[in-house]
PAZAPA-4460 file (N, C-alpha, C; in steps of 0.05 Angstrom, whole numbers, plus 32768, in hexadecimal, padded with zeros to 4 digits):
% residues 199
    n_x    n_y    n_z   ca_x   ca_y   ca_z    c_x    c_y    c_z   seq   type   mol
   8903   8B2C   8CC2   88F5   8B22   8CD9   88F7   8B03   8CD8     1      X     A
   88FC   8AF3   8CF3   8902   8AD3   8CEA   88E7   8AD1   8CF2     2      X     A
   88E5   8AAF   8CDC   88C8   8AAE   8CD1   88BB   8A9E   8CEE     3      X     A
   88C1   8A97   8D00   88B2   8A9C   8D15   88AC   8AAF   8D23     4      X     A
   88B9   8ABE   8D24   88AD   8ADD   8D26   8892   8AEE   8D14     5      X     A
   8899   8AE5   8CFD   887F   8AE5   8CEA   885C   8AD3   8CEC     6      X     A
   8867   8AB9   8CF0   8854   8AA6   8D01   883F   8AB6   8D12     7      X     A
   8854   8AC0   8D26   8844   8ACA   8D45   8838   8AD7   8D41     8      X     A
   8847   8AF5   8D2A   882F   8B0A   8D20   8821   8B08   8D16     9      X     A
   881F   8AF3   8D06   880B   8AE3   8CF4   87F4   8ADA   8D03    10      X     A
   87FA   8AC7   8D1C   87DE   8AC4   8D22   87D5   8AD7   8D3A    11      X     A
   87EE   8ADF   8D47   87DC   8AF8   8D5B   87C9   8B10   8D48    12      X     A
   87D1   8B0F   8D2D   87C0   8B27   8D1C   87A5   8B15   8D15    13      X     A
   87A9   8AFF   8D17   8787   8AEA   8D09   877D   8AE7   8D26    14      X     A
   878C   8AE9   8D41   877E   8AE3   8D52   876C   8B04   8D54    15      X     A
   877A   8B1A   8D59   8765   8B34   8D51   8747   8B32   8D45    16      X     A
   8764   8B27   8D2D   873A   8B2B   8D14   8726   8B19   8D1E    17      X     A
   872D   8B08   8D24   8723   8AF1   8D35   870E   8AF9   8D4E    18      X     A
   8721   8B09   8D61   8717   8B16   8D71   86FD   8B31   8D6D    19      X     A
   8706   8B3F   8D54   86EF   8B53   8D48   86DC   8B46   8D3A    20      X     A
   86DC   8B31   8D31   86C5   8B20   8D25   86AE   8B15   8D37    21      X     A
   86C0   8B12   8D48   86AA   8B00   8D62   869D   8B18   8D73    22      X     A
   86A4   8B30   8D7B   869C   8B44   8D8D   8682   8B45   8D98    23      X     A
   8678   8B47   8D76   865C   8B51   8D81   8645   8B34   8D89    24      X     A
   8658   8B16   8D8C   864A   8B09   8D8C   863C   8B08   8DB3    25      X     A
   862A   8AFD   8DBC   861D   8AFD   8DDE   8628   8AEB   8DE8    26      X     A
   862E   8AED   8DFB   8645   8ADB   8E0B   8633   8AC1   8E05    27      X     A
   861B   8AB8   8E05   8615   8AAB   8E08   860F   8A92   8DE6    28      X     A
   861A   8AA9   8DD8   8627   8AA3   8DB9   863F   8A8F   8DB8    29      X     A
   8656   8A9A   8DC9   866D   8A97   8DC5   866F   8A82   8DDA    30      X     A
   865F   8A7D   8DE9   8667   8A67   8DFF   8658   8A49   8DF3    31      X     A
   8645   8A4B   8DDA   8631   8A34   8DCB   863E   8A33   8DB5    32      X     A
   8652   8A3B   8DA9   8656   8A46   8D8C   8656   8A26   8D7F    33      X     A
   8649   8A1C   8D6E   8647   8A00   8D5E   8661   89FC   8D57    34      X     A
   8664   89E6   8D59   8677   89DB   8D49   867F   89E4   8D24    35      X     A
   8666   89E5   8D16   8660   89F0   8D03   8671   8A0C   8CFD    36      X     A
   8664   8A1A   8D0E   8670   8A36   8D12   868E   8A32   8D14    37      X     A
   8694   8A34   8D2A   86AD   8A2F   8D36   86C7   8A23   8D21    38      X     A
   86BA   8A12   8D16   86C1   8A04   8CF9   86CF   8A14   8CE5    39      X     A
   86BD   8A2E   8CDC   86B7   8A3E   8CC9   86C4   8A55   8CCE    40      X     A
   86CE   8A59   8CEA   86DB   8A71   8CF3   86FA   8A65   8CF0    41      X     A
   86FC   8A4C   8CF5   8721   8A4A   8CF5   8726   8A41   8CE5    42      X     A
   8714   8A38   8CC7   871E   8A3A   8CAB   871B   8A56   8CA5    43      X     A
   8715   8A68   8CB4   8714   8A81   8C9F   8739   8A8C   8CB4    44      X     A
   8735   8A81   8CCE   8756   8A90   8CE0   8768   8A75   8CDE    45      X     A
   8775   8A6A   8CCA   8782   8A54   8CC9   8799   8A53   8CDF    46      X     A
   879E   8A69   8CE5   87BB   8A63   8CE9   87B3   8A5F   8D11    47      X     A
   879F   8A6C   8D1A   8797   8A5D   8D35   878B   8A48   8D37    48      X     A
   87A3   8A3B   8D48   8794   8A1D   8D59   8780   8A17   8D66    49      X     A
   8777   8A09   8D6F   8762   8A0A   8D7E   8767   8A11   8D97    50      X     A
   8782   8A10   8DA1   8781   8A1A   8DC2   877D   8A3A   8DBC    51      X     A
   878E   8A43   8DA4   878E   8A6A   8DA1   8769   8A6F   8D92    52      X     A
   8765   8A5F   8D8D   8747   8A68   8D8C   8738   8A6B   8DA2    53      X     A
   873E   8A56   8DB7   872C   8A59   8DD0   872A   8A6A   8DDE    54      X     A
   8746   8A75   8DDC   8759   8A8B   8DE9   8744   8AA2   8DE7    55      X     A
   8748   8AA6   8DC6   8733   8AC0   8DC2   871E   8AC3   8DCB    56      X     A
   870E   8AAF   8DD0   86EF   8AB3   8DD3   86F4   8AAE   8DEC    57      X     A
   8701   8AA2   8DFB   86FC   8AA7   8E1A   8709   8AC7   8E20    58      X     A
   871C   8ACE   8E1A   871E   8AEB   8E1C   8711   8AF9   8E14    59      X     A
   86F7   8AF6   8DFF   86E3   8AFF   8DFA   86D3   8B08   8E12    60      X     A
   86C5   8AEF   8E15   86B7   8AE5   8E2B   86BD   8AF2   8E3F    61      X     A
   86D7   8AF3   8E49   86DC   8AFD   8E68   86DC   8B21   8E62    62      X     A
   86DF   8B2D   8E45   86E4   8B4C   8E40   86C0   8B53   8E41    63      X     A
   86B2   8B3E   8E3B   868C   8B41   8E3E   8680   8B3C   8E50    64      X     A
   868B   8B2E   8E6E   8689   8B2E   8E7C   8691   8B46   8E8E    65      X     A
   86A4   8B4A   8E8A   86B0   8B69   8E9D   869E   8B7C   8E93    66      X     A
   8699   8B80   8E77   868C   8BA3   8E64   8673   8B9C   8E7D    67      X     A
   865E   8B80   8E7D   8641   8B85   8E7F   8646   8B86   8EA2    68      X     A
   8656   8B80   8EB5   865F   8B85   8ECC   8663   8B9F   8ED3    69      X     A
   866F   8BAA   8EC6   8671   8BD1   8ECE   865C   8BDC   8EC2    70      X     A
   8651   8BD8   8EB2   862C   8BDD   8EA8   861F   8BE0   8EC2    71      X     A
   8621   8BC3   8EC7   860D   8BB8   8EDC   8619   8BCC   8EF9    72      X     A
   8633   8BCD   8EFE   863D   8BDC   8F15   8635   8BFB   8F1B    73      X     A
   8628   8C03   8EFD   8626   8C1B   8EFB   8608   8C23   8EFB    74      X     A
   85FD   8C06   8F07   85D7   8C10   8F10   85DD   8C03   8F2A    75      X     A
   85E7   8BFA   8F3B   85DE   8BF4   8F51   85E5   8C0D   8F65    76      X     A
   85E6   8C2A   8F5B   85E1   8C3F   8F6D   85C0   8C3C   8F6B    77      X     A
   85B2   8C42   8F53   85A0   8C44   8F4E   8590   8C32   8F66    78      X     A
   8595   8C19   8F5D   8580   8C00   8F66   8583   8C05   8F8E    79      X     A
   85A1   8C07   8F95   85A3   8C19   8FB9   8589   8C2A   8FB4    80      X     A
   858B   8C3F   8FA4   8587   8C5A   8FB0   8561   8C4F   8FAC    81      X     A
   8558   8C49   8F9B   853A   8C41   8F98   8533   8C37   8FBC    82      X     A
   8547   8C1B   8FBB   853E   8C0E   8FD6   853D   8C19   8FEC    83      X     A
   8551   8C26   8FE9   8556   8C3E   900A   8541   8C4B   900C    84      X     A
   8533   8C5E   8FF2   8520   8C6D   8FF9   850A   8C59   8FFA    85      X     A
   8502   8C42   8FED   84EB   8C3E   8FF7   84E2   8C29   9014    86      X     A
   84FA   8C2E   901D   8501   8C1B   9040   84F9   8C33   9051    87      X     A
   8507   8C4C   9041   8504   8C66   9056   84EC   8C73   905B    88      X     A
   84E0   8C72   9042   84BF   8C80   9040   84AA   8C69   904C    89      X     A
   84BC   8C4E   9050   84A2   8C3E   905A   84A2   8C48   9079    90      X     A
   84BC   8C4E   9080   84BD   8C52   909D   84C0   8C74   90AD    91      X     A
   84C1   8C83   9094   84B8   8C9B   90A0   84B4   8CA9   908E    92      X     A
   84AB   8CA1   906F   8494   8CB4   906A   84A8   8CC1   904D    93      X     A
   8498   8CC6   9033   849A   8CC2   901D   84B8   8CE1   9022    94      X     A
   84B0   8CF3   9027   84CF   8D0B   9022   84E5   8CFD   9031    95      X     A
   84EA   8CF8   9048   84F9   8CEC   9059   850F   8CD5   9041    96      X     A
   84FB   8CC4   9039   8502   8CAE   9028   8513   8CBE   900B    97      X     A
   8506   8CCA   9005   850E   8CDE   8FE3   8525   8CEB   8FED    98      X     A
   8531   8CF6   900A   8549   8CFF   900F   855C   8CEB   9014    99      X     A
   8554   8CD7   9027   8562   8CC2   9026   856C   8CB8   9007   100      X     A
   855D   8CB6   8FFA   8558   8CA9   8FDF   8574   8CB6   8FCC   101      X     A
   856D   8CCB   8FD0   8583   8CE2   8FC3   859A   8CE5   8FC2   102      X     A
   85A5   8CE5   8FDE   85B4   8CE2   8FF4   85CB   8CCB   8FE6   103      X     A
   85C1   8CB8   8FED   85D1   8CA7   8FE8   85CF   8C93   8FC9   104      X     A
   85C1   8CA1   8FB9   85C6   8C9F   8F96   85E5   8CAD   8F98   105      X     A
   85DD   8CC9   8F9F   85F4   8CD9   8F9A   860D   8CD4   8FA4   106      X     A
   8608   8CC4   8FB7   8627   8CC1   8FC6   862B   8CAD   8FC1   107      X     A
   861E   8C98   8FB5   862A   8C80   8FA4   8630   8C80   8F85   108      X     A
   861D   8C8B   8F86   8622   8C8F   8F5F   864C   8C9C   8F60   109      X     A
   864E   8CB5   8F72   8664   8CC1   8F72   867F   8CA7   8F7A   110      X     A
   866F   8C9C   8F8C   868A   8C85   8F9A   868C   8C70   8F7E   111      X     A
   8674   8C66   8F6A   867B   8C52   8F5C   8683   8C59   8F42   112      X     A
   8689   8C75   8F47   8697   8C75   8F27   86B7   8C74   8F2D   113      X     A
   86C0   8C71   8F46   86DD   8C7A   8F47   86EA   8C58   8F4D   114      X     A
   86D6   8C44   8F56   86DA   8C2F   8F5F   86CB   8C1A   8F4C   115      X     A
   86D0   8BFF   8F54   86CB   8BE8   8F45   86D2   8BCB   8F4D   116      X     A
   86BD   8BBB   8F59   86CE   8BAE   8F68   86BE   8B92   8F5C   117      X     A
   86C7   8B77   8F4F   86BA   8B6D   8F46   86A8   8B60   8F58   118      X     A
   86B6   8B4D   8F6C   86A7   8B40   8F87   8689   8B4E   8F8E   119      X     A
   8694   8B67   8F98   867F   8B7F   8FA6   866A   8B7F   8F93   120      X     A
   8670   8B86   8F74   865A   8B7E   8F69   864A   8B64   8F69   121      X     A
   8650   8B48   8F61   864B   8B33   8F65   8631   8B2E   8F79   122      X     A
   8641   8B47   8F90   8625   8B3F   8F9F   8608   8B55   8F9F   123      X     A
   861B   8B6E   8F98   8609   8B81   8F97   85F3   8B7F   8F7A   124      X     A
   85F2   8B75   8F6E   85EC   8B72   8F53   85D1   8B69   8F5A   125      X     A
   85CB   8B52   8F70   85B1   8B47   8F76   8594   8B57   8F7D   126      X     A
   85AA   8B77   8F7D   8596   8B8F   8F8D   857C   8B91   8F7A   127      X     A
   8581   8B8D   8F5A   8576   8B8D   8F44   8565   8B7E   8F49   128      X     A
   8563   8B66   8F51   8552   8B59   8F5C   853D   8B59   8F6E   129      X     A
   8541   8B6F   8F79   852B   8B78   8F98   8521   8B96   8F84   130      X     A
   852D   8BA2   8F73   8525   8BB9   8F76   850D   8BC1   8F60   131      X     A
   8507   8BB0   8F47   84EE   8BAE   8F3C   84D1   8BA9   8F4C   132      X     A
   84D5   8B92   8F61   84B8   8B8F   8F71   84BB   8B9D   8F83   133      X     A
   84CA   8BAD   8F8D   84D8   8BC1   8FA0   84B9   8BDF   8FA4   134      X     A
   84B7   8BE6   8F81   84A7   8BFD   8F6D   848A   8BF3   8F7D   135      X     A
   8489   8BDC   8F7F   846C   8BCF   8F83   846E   8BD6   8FA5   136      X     A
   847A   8BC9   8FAE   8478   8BD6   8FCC   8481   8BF6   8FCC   137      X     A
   8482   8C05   8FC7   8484   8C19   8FCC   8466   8C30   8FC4   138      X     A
   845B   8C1A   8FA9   843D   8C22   8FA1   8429   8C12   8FC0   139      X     A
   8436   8BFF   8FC3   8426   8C01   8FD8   8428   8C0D   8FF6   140      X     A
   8444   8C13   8FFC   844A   8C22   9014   8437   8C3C   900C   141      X     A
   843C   8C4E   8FFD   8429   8C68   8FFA   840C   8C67   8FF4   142      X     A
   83FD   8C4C   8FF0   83E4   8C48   8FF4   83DA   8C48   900D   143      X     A
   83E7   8C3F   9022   83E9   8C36   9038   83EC   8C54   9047   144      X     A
   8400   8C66   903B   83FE   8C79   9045   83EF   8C8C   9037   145      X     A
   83D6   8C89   9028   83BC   8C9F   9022   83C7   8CB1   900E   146      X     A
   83D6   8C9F   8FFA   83D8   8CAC   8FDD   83C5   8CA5   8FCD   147      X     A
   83C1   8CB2   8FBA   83AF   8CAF   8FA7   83BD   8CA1   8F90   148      X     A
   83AF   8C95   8F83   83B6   8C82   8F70   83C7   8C92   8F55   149      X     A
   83C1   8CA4   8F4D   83D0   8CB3   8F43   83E6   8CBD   8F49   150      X     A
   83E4   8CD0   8F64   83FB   8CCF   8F70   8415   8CB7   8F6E   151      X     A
   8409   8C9E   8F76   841F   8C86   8F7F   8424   8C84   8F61   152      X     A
   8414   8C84   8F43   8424   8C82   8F36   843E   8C92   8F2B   153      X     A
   8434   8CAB   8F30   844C   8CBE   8F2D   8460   8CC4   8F42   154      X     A
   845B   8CB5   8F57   846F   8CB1   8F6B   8489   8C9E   8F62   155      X     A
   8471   8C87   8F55   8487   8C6B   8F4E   8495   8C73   8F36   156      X     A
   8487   8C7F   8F21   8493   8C8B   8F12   84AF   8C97   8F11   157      X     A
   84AC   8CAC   8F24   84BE   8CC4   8F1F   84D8   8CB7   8F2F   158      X     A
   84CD   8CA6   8F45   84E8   8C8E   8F59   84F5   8C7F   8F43   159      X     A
   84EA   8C76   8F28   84ED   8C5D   8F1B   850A   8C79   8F05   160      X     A
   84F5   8C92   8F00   8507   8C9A   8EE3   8522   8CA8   8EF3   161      X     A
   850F   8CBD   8F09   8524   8CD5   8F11   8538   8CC4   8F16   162      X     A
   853B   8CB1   8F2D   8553   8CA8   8F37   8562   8CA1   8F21   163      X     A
   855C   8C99   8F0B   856E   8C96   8EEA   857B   8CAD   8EE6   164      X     A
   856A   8CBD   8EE1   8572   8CDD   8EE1   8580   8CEC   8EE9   165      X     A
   8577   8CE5   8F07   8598   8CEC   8F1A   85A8   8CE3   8F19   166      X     A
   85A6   8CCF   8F15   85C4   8CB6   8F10   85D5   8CBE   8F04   167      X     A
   85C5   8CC3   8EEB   85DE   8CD2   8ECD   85E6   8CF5   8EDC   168      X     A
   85D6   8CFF   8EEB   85E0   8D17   8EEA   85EF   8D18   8F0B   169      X     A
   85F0   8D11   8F10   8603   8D10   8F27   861F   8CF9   8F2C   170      X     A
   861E   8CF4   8F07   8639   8CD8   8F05   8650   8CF8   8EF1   171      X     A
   863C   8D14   8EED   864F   8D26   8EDE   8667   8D2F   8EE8   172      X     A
   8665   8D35   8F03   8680   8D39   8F0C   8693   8D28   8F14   173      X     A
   868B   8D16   8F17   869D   8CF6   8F1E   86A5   8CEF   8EFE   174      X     A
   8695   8CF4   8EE8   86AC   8CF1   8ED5   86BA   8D0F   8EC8   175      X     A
   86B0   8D23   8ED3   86C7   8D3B   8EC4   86DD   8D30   8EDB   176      X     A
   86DA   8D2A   8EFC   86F3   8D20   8F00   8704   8D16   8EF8   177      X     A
   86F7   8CFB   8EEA   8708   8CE7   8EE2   8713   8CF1   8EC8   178      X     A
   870A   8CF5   8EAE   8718   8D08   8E9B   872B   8D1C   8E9F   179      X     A
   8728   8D27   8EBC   8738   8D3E   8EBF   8753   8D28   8ECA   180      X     A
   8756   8D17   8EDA   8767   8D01   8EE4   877A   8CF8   8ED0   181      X     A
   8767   8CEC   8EBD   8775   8CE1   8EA7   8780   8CF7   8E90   182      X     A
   8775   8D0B   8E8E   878A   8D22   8E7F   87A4   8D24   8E8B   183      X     A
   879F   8D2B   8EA5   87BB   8D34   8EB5   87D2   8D1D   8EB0   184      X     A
   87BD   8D04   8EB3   87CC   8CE8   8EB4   87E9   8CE9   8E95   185      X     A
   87D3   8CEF   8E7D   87DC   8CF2   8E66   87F2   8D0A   8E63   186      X     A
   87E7   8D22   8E74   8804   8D34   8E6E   8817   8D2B   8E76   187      X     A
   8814   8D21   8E92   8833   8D1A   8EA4   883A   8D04   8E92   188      X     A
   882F   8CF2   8E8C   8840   8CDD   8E72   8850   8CF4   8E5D   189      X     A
   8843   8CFB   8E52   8848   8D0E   8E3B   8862   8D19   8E46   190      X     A
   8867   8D2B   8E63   8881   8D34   8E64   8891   8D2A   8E6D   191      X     A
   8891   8D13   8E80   889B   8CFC   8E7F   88AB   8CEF   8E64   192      X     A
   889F   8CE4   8E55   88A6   8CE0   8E37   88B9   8CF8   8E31   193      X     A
   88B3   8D0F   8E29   88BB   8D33   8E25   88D9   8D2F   8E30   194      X     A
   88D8   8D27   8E4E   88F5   8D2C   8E5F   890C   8D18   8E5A   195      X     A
   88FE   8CF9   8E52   8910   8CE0   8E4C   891D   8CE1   8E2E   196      X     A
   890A   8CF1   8E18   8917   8CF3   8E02   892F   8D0C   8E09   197      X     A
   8925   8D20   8E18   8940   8D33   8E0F   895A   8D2C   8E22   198      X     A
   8955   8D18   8E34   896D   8D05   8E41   8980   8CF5   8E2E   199      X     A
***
């Protein structure tokens, strides 16, 4: 192997360890990291420079920004489906709202597991924002409409867990889809591969 060829492997393999050392640090770790630190990390990866160090931790950074982005993409059915129902029960009344409510958990939860759109999130993400004091107007929409105080708590309750609840159980067939997708995906490689070797 010519010894620049060795080089490259050399530090693309310290940029890895490099890379698994830092993982579990919070983006907000890796974007402050002291001089000190920083120091202590590329006497221990000699052979990266400072531009291939930056490298890593901004590819860090941008691989911890995407993971907590599809996290985050994967409750704003939830945070819809809360608000819908409690817009709907303000305006016609607590079942009306819980179908509405349902309704369209289910038919979003199903649409956002097949899709991903970073922008769309960007903005949808704010929903999180309306939908904690959201619980409070909705304790007070059913006061208003001659619930009992008990009641509204197990109303807010069951809006706050079930819709969690459903979430996970109505994301089951949207992922046996996707597993079933990606098997098939894997055989046709497989005989694909199968047909080019006996060529």
């Amino acid at each position: 192997m010519p010894p620049m060829k060795k080089n490259i492997d050399a530090r693309t393999e310290q940029g890895r360890k490099l890379a698994r050392r830092l993982y579990d640090y919070k983006i907000s770790r890796l974007e402050q990291m002291s001089p000190d630190e920083k120091k202590e990390l590329t006497s221990e990866f000699p052979l990266l420079g400072d531009t291939e160090f930056q490298y890593v931790v901004q590819q860090l950074i941008s691989a911890k920004r995407f993971e907590q982005e599809r996290v985050g993409w994967q409750a704003v059915p939830h945070d819809a489906a809360v608000l819908i129902l409690i817009l709907i029960t303000s305006l016609a009344g607590l079942r009306v709202g819980v179908v509405a409510g349902v309704a369209v958990l289910v038919l979003l939860e199903s649409i956002f597991q097949f899709i991903f759109n970073r922008r769309v999130y960007q903005i949808l993400s704010v929903l999180v924002w309306f939908t904690y004091p959201a619980y409070f107007g909705l304790a007070y929409i059913l006061y208003r409409q001659g619930y009992t105080l008990a009641w509204i708590a197990l109303i807010v309750l069951l809006t706050w867990g079930g819709t969690y609840l459903l979430g996970i159980v109505s994301r089951i067939p949207s992922r046996l889809i996707l597993e079933a997708m990606a098997k098939s995906e894997e055989e046709s490689a497989r005989k694909q591969k199968t047909k080019d070797i006996k060529k």
